[in-house]
C-alpha positions as CSV (number, residue, x, y, z in Angstrom):
1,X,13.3,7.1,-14.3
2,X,12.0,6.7,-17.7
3,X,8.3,6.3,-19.1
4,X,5.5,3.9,-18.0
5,X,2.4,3.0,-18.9
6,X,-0.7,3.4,-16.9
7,X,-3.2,1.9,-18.8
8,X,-5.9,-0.1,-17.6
9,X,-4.3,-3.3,-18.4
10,X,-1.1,-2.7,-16.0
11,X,-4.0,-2.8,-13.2
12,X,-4.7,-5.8,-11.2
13,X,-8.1,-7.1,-12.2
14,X,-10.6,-4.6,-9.8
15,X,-8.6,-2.0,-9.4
16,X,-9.7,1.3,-9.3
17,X,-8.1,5.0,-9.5
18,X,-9.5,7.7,-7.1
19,X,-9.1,11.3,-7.7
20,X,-8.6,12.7,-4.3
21,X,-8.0,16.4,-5.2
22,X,-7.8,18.3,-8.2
23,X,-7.2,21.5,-9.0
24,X,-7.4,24.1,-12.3
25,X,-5.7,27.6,-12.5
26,X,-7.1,29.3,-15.5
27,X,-4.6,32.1,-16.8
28,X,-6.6,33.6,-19.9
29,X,-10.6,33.5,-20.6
30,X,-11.2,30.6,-23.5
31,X,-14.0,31.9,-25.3
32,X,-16.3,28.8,-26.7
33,X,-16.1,27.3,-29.3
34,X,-12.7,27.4,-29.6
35,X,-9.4,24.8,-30.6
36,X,-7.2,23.7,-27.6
37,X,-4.3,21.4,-27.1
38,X,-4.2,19.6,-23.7
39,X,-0.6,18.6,-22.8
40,X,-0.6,16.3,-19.7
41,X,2.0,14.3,-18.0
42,X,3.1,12.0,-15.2
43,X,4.8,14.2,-12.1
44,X,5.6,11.6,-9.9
45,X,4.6,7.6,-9.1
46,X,5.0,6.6,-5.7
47,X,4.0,2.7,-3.9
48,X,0.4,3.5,-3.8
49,X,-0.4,7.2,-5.7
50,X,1.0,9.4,-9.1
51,X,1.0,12.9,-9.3
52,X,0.3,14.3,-12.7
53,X,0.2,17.9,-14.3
54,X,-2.1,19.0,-17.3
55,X,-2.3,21.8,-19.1
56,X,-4.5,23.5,-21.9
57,X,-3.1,25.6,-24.6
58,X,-4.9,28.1,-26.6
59,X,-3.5,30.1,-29.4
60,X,0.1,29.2,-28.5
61,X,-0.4,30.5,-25.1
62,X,-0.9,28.1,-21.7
63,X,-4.8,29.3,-20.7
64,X,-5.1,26.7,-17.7
């Protein structure tokens, strides 16, 4: 399928995003402060939704 872009400018003028559900599984404790990474990409884009998946990494491991 390729990449695309979901900025803000590929949005007709007024349109919004809704985030219906979203849900985090955390794996390991993250004690604060602490360094992460965030990794997050694009599952799926359908006519009228996208599905995306995000995940933190701490010390090398996936935490959530």
């Amino acid at each position: 399928m390729g990449r695309r872009s979901l900025v803000p400018g590929d949005f007709p003028r007024g349109a919004q995003i809704v985030v219906a559900r979203q849900t985090v599984d955390y794996f390991v404790p993250i004690p604060f402060p602490a360094g992460v990474e965030i990794g997050t990409g694009i599952l799926r884009i359908g006519r009228s939704s996208f599905t995306w998946l995000s995940a933190v990494f701490w010390e090398g491991r996936c935490a959530a």
